[in-house]
Backbone as JSON Lines, residues from 0, in Angstrom:
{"i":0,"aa":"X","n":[-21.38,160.21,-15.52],"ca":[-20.16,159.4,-15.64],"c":[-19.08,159.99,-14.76]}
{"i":1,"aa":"X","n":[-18.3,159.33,-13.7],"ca":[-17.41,159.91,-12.9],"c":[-16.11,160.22,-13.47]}
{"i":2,"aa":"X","n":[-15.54,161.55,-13.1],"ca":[-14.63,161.71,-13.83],"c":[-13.2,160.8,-13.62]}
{"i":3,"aa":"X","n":[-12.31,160.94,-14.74],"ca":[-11.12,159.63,-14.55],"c":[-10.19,160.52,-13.44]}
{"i":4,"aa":"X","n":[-9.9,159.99,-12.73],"ca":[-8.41,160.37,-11.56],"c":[-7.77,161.58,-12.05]}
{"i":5,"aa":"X","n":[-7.36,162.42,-12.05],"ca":[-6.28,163.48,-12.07],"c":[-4.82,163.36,-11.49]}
{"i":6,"aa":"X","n":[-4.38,163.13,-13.33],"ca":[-2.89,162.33,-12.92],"c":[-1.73,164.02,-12.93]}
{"i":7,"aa":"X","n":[-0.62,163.29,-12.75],"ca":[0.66,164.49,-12.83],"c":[0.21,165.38,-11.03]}
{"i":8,"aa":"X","n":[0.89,166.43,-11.57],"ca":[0.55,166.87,-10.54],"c":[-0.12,167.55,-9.83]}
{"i":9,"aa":"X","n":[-0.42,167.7,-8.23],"ca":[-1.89,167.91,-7.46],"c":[-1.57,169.41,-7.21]}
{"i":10,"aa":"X","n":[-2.5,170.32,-6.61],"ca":[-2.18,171.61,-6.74],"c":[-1.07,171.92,-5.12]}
{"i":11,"aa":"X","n":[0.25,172.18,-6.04],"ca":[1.2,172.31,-5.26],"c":[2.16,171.2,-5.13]}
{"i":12,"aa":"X","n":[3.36,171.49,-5.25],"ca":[4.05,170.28,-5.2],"c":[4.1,169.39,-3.88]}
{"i":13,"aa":"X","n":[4.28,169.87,-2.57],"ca":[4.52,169.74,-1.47],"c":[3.16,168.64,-1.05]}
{"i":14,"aa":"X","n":[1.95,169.42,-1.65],"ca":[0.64,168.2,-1.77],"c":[1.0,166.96,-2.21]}
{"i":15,"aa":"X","n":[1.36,166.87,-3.79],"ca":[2.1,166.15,-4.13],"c":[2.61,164.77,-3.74]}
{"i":16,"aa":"X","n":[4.0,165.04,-3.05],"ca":[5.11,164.59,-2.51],"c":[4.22,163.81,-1.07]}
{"i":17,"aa":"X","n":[2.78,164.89,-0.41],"ca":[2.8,164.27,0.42],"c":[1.57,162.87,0.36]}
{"i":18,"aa":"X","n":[1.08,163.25,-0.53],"ca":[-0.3,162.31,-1.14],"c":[1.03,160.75,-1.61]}
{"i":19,"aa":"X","n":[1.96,161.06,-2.05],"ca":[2.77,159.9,-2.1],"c":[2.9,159.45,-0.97]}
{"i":20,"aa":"X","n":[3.66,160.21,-0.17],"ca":[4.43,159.25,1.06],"c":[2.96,158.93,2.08]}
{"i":21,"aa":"X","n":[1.73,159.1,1.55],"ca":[0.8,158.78,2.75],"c":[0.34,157.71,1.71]}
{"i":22,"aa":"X","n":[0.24,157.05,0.32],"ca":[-0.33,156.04,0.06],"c":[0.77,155.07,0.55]}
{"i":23,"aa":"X","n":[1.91,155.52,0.13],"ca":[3.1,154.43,0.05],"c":[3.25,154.09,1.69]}
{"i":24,"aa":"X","n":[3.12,154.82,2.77],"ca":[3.05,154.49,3.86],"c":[1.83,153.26,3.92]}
{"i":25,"aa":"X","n":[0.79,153.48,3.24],"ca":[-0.65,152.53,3.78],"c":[-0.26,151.33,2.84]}
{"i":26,"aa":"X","n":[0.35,151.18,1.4],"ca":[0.61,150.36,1.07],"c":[1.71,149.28,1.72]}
{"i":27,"aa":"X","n":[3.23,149.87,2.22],"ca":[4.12,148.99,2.71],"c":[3.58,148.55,4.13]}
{"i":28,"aa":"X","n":[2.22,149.06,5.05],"ca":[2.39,148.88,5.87],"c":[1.1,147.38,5.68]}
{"i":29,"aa":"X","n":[0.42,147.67,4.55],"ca":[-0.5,146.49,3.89],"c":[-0.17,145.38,3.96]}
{"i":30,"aa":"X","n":[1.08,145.48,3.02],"ca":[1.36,144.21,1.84],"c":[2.93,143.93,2.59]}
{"i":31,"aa":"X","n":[3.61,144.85,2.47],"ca":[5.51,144.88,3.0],"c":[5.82,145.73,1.94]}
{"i":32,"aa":"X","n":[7.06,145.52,2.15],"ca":[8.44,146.25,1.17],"c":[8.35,145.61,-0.05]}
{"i":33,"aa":"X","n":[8.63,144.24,-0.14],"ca":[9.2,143.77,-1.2],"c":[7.72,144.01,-2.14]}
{"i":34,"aa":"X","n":[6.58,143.75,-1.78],"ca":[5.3,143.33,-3.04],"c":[4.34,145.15,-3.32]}
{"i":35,"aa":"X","n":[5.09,145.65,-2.56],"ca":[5.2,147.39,-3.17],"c":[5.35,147.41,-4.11]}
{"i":36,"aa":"X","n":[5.38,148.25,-5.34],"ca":[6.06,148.82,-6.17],"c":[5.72,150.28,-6.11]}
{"i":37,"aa":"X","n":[6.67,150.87,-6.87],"ca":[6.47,152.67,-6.97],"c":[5.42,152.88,-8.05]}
{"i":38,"aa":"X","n":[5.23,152.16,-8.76],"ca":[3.53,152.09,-9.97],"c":[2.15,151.95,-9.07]}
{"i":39,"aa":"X","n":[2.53,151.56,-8.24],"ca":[1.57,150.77,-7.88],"c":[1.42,152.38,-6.31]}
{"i":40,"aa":"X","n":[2.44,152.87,-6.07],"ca":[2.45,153.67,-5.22],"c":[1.47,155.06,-5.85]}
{"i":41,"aa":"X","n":[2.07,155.38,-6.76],"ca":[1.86,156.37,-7.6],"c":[0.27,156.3,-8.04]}
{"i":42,"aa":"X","n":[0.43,154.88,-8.66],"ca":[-1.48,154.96,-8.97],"c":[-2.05,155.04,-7.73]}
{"i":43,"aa":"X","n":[-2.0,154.57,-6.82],"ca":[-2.29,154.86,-5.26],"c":[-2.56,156.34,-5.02]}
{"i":44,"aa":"X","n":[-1.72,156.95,-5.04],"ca":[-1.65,158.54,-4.76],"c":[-2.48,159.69,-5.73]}
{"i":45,"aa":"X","n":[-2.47,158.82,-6.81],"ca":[-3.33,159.6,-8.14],"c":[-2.04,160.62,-8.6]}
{"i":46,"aa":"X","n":[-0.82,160.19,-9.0],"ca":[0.12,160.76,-9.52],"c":[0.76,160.05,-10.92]}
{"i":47,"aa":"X","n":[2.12,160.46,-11.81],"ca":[2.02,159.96,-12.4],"c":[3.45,159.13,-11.56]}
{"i":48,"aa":"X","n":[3.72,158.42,-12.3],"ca":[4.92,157.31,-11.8],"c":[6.25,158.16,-11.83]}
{"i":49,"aa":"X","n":[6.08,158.9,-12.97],"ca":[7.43,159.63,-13.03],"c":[7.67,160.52,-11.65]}
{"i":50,"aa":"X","n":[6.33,161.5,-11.48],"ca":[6.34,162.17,-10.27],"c":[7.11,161.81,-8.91]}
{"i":51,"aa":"X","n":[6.5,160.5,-8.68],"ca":[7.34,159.41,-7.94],"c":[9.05,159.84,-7.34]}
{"i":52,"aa":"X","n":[9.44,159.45,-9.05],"ca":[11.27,159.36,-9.13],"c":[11.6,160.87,-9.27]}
{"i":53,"aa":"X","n":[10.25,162.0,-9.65],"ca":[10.72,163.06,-9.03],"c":[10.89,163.65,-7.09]}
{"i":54,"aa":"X","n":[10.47,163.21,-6.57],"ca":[10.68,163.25,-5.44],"c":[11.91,162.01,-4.62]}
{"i":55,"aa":"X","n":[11.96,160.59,-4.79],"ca":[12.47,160.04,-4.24],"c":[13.42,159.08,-5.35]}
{"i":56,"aa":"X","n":[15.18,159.32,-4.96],"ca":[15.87,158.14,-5.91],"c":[15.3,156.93,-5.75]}
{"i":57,"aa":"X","n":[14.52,156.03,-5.33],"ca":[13.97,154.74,-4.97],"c":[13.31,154.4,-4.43]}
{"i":58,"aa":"X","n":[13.01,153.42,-3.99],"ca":[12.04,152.86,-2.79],"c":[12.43,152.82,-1.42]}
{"i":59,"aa":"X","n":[13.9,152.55,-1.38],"ca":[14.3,152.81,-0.16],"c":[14.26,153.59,0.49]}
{"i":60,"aa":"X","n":[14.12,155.23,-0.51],"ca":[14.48,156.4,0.14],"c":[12.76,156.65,0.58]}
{"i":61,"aa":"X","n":[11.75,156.35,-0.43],"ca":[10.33,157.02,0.04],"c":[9.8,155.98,0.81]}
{"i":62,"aa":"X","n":[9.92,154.91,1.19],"ca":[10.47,153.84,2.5],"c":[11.14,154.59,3.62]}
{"i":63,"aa":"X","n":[11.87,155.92,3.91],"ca":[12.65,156.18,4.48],"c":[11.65,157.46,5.14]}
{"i":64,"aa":"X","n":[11.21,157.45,3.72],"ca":[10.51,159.01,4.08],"c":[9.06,158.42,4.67]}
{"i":65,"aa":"X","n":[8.38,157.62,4.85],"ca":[7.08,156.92,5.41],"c":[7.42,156.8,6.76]}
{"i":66,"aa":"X","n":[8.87,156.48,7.2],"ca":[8.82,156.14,8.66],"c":[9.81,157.33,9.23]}
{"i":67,"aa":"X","n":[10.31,158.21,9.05],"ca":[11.03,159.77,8.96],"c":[11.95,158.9,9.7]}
{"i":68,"aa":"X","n":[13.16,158.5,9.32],"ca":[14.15,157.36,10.07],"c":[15.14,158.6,10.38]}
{"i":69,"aa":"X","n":[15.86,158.73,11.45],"ca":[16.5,159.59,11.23],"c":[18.15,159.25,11.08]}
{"i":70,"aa":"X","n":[18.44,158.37,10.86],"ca":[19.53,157.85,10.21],"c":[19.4,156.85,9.14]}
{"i":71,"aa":"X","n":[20.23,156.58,8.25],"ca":[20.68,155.6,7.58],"c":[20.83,154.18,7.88]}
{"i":72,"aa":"X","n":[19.61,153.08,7.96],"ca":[20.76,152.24,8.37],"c":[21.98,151.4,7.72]}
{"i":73,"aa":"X","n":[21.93,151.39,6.61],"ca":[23.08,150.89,5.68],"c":[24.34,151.93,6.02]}
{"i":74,"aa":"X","n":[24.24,152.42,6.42],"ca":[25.65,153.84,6.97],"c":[25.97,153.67,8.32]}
{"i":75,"aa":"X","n":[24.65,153.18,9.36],"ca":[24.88,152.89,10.74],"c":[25.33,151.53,10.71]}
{"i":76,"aa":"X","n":[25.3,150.7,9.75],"ca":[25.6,149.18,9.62],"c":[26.95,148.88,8.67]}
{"i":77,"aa":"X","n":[27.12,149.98,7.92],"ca":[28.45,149.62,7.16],"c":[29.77,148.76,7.72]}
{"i":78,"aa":"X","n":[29.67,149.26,9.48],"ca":[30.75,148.5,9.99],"c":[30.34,147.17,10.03]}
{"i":79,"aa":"X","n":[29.09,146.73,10.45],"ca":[28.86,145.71,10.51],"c":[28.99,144.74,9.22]}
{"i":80,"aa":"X","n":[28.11,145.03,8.57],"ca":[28.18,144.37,7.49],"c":[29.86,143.93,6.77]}
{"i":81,"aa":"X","n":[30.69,144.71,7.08],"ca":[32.51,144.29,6.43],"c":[32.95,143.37,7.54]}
{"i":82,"aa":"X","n":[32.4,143.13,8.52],"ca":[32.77,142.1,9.74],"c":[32.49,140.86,8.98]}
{"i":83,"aa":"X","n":[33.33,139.96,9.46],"ca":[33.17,138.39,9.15],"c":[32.23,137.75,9.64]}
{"i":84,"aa":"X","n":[31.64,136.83,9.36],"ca":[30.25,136.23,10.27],"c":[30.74,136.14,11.7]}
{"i":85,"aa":"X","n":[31.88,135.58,12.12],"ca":[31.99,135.21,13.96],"c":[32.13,136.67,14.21]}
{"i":86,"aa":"X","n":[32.52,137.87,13.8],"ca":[32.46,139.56,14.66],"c":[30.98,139.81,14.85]}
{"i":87,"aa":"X","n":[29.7,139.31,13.67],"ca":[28.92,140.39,13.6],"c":[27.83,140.88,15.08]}
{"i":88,"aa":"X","n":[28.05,140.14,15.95],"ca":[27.45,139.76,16.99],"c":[27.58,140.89,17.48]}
{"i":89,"aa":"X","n":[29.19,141.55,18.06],"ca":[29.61,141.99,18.78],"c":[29.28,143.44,18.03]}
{"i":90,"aa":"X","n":[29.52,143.11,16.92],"ca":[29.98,144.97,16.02],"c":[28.33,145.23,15.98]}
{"i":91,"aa":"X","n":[27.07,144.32,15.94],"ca":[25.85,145.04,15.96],"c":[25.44,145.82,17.2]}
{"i":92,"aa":"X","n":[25.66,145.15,17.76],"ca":[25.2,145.61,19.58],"c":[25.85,146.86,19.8]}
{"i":93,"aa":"X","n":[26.92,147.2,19.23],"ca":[28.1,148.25,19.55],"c":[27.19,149.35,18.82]}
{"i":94,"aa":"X","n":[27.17,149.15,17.12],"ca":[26.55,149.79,16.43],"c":[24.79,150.28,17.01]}
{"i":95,"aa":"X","n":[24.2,149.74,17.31],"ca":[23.43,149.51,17.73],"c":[23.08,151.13,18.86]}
{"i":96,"aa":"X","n":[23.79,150.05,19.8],"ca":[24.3,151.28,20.96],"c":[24.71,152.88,20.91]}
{"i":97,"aa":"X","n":[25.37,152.57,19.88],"ca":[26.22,154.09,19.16],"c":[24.78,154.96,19.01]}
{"i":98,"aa":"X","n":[23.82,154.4,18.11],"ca":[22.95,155.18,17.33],"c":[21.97,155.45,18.37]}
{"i":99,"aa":"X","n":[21.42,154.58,19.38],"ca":[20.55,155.61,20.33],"c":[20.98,156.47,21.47]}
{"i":100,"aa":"X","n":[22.07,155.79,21.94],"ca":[22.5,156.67,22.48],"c":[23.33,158.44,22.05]}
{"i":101,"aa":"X","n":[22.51,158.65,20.58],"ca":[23.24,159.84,20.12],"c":[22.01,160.65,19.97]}
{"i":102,"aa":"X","n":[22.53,161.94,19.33],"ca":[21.43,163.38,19.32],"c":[19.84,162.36,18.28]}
{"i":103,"aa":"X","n":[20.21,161.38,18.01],"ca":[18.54,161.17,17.29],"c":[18.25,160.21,17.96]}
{"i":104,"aa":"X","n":[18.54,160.23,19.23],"ca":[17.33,158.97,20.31],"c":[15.97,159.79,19.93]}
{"i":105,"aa":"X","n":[15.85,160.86,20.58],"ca":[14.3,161.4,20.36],"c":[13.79,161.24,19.61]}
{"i":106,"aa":"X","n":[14.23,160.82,18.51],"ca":[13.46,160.53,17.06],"c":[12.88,158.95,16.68]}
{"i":107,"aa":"X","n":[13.61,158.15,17.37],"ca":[13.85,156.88,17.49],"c":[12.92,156.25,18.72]}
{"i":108,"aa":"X","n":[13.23,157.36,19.88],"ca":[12.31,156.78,20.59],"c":[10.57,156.66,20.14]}
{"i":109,"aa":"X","n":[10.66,158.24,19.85],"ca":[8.86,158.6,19.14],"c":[8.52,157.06,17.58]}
{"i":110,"aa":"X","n":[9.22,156.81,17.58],"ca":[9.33,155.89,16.17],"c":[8.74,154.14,17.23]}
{"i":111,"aa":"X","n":[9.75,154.62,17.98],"ca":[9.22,153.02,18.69],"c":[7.97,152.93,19.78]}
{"i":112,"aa":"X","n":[7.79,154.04,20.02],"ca":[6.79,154.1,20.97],"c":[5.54,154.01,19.88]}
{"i":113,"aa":"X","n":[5.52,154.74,18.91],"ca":[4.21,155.0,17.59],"c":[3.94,153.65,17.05]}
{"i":114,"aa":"X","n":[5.09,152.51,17.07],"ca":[4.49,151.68,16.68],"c":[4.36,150.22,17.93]}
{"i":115,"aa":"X","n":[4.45,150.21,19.11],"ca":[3.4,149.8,20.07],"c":[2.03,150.27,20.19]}
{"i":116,"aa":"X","n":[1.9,151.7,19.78],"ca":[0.49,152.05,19.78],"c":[-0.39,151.71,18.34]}
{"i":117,"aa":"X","n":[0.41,151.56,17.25],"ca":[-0.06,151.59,15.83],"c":[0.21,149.99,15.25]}
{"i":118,"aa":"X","n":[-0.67,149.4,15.11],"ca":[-0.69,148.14,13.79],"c":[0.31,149.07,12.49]}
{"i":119,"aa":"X","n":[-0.13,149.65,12.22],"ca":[0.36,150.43,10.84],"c":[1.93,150.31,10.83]}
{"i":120,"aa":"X","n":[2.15,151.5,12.18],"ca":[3.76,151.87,12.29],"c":[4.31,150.72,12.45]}
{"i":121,"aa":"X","n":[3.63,149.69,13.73],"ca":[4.44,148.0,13.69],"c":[5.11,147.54,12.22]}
{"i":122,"aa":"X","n":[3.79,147.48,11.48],"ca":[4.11,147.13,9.89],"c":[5.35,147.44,9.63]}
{"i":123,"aa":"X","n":[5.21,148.98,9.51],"ca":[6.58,149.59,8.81],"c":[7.94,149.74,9.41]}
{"i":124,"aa":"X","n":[7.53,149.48,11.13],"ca":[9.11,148.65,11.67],"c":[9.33,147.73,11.74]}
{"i":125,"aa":"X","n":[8.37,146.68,11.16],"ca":[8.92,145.41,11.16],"c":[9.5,145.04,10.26]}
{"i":126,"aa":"X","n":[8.98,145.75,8.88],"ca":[9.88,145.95,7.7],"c":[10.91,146.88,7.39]}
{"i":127,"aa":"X","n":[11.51,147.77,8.76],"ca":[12.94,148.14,8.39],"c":[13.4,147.67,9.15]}
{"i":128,"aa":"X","n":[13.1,146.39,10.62],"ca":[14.15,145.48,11.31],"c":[14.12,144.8,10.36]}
{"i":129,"aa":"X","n":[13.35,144.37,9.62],"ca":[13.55,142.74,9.12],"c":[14.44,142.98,7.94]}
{"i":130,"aa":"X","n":[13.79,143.89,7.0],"ca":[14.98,144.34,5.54],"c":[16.11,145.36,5.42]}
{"i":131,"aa":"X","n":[15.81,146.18,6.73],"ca":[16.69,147.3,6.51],"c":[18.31,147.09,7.7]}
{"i":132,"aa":"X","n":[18.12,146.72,8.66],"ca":[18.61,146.37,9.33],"c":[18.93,144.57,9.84]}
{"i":133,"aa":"X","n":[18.13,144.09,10.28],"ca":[18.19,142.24,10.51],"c":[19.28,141.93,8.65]}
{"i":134,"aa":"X","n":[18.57,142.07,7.92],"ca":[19.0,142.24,6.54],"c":[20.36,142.02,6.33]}
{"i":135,"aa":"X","n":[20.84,143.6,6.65],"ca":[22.62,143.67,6.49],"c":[22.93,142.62,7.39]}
{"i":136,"aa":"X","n":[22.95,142.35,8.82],"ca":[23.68,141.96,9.5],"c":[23.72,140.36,9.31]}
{"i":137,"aa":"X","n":[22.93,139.49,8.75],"ca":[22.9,138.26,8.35],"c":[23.23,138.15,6.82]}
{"i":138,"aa":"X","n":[23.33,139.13,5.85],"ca":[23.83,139.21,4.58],"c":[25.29,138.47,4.71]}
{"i":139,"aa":"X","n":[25.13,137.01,3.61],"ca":[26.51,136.61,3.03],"c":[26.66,135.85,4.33]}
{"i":140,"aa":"X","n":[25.75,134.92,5.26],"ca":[26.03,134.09,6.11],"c":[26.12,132.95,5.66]}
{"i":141,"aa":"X","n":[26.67,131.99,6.29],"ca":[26.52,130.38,5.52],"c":[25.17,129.52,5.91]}
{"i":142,"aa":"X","n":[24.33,130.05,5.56],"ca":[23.09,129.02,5.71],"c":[22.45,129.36,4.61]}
{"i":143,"aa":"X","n":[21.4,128.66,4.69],"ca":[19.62,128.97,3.45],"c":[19.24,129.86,3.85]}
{"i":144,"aa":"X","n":[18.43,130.02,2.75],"ca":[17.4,131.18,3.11],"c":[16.17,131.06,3.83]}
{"i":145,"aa":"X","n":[16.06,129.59,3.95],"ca":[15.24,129.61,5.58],"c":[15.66,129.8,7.11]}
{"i":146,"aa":"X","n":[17.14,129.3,6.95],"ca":[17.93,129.46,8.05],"c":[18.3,130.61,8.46]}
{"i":147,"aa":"X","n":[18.45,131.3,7.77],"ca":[18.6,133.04,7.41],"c":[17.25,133.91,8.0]}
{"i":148,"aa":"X","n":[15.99,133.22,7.81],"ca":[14.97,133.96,8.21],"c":[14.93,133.74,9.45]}
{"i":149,"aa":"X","n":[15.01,132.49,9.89],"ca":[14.99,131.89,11.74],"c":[16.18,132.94,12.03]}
{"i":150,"aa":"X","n":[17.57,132.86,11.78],"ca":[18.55,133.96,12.1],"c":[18.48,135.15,12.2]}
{"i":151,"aa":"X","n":[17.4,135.5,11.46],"ca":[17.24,137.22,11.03],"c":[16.46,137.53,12.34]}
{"i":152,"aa":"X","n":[14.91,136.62,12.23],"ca":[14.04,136.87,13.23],"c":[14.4,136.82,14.51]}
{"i":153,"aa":"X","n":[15.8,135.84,15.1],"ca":[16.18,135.71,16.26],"c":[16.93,136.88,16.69]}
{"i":154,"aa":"X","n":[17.8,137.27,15.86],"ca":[18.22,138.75,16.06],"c":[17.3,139.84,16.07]}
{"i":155,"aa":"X","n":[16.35,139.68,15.84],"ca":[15.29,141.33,15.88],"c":[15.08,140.78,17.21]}
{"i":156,"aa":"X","n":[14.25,139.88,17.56],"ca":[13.77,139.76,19.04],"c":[14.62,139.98,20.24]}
{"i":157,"aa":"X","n":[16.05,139.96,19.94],"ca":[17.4,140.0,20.67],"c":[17.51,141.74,20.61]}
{"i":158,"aa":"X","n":[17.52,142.71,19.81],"ca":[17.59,143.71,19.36],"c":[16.31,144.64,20.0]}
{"i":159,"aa":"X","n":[14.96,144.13,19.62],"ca":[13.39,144.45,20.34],"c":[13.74,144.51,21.91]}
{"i":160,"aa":"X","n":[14.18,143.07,22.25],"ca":[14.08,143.43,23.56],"c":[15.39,144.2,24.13]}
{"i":161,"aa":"X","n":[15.96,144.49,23.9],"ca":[17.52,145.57,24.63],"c":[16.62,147.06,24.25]}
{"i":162,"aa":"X","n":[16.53,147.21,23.38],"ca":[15.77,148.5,23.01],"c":[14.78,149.27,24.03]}
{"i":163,"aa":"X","n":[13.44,147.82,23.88],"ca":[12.21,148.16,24.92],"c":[12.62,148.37,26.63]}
{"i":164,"aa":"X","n":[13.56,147.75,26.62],"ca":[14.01,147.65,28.63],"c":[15.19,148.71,28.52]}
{"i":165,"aa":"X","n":[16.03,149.09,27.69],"ca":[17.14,150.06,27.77],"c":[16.07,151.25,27.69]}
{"i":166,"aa":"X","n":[15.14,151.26,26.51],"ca":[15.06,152.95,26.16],"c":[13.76,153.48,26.8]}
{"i":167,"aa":"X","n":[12.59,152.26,26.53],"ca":[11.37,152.48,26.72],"c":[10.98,152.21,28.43]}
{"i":168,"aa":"X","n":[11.13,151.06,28.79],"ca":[10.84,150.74,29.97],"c":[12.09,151.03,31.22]}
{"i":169,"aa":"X","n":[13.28,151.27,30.79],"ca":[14.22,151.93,31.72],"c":[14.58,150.68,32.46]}
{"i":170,"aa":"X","n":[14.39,149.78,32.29],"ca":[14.47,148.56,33.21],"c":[16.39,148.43,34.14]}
{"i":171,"aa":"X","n":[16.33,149.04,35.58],"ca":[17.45,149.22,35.57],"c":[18.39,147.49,35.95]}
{"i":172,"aa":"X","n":[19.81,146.93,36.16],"ca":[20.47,148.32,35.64],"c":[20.92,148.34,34.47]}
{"i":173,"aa":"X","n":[19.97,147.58,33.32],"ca":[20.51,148.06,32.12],"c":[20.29,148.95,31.75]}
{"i":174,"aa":"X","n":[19.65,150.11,32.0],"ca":[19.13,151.05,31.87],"c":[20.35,151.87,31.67]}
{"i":175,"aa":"X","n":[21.18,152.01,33.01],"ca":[22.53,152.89,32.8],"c":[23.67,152.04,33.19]}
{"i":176,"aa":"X","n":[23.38,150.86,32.62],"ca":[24.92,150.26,32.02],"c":[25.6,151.07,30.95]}
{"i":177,"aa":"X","n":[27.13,151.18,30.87],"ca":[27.52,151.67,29.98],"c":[28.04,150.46,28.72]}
{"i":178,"aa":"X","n":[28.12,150.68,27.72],"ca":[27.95,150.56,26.35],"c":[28.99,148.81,26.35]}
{"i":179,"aa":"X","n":[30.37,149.24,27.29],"ca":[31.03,147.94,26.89],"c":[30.66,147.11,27.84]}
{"i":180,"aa":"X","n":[29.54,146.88,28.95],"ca":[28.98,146.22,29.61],"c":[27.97,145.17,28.84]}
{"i":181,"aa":"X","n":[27.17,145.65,28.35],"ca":[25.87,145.86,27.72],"c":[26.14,144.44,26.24]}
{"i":182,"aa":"X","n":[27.58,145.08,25.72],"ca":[27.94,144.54,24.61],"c":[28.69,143.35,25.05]}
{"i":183,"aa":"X","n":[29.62,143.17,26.43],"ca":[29.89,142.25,26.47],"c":[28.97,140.84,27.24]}
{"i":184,"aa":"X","n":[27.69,141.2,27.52],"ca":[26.73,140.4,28.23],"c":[25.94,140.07,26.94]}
{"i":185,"aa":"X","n":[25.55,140.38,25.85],"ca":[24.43,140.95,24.84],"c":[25.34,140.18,23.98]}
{"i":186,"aa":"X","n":[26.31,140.44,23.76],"ca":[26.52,139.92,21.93],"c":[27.0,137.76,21.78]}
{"i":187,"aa":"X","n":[27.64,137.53,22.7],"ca":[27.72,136.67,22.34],"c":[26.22,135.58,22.46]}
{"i":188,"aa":"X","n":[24.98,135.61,22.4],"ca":[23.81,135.32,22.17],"c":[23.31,136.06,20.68]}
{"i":189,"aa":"X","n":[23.7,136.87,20.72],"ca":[23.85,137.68,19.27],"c":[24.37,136.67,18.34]}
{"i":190,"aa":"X","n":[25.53,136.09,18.49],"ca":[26.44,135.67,17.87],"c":[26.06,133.98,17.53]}
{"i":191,"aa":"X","n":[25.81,133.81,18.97],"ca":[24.77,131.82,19.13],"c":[23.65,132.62,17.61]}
{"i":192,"aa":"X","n":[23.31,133.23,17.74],"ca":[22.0,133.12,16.79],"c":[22.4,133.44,15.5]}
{"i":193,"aa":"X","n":[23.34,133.99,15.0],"ca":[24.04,134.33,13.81],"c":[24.47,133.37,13.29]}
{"i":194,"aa":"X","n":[25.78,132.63,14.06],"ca":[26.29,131.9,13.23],"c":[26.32,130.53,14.38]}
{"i":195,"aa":"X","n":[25.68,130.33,15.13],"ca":[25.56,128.89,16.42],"c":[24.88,128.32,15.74]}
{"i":196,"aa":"X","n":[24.44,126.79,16.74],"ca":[23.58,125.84,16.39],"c":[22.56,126.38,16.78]}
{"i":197,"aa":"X","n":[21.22,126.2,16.19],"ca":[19.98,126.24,16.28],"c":[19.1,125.37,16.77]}
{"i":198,"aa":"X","n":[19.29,124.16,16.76],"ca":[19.06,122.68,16.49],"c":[18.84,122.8,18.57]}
């Protein structure tokens, strides 16, 4: 008779912690964010659930810890998000800009390059453009929530591509345009897709 799972904890905590963030990585990159749960993570890992909320306040954070983000984006987006729908165009691109061009590009870059090479990592950046970031910046717009998804998705692809030709492919001369160039060519298409006609 095979023995039942070995719940609580694995020998060593650090094992642990990491047997979590490697199921919960294969799960969000499965299913998504939202049809996760941390029960469902935990039985995954062969831990107990509590173990879980001993390592991470939430899902967001062991979400955070699966893709090693090296910023916040609800902290890199705070400005954005207090903007009125006609600013957010302009204040993302800015924001945007701010964060790779600072001491954690290297981290960001290895993040975007891992998931052109990885189905997996794609997964798990497509679910922090789409919820963690796309998310805030269309939060509290005046449309549906289908209109909202066409909006959301039009802004990642707007966002994907400045990224891939600024960071990855060097494509000049956006490459070394500086920041209020960039933002004033870039956002108002930002902005058509936020809050413009679609139609």
């Amino acid at each position: 008779m095979a023995a039942a799972p070995r719940r609580g904890r694995r020998s060593g905590q650090q094992s642990s912690r990491e047997a979590i963030v490697a199921a919960a990585r294969m799960l969000f990159a499965r299913q998504g964010f939202d049809a996760t749960s941390l029960r469902e993570v935990a039985r995954e890992a062969g831990v107990d659930a509590a173990m879980v909320h001993h390592y991470f306040t939430g899902k967001d954070d062991l979400f955070a810890a699966c893709i090693e983000l090296p910023a916040d984006p609800a902290t890199v987006l705070a400005a954005v998000a207090a903007r009125g729908p006609g600013e957010r165009g302009e204040a993302t691109v800015a924001a945007l800009l701010s964060l790779w061009d600072s001491p954690v590009q290297p981290a960001l870059l290895a993040m975007l390059r891992s998931a052109v090479g990885s189905p997996a990592q794609a997964a798990l950046l497509r679910e922090v453009l789409l919820k963690r970031v796309v998310g805030l910046v269309v939060r509290g717009l005046p449309d549906d929530d289908a209109g909202l998804r066409l909006r959301g998705s039009l802004v990642a692809s707007q966002l994907m591509g400045l990224l891939m030709a600024r960071y990855i492919l060097k494509v000049e001369p956006l490459a070394s345009a500086d920041h209020a160039t960039i933002t004033t060519l870039i956002a108002p298409t930002l902005q058509r897709y936020l809050t413009g006609p679609l139609d």
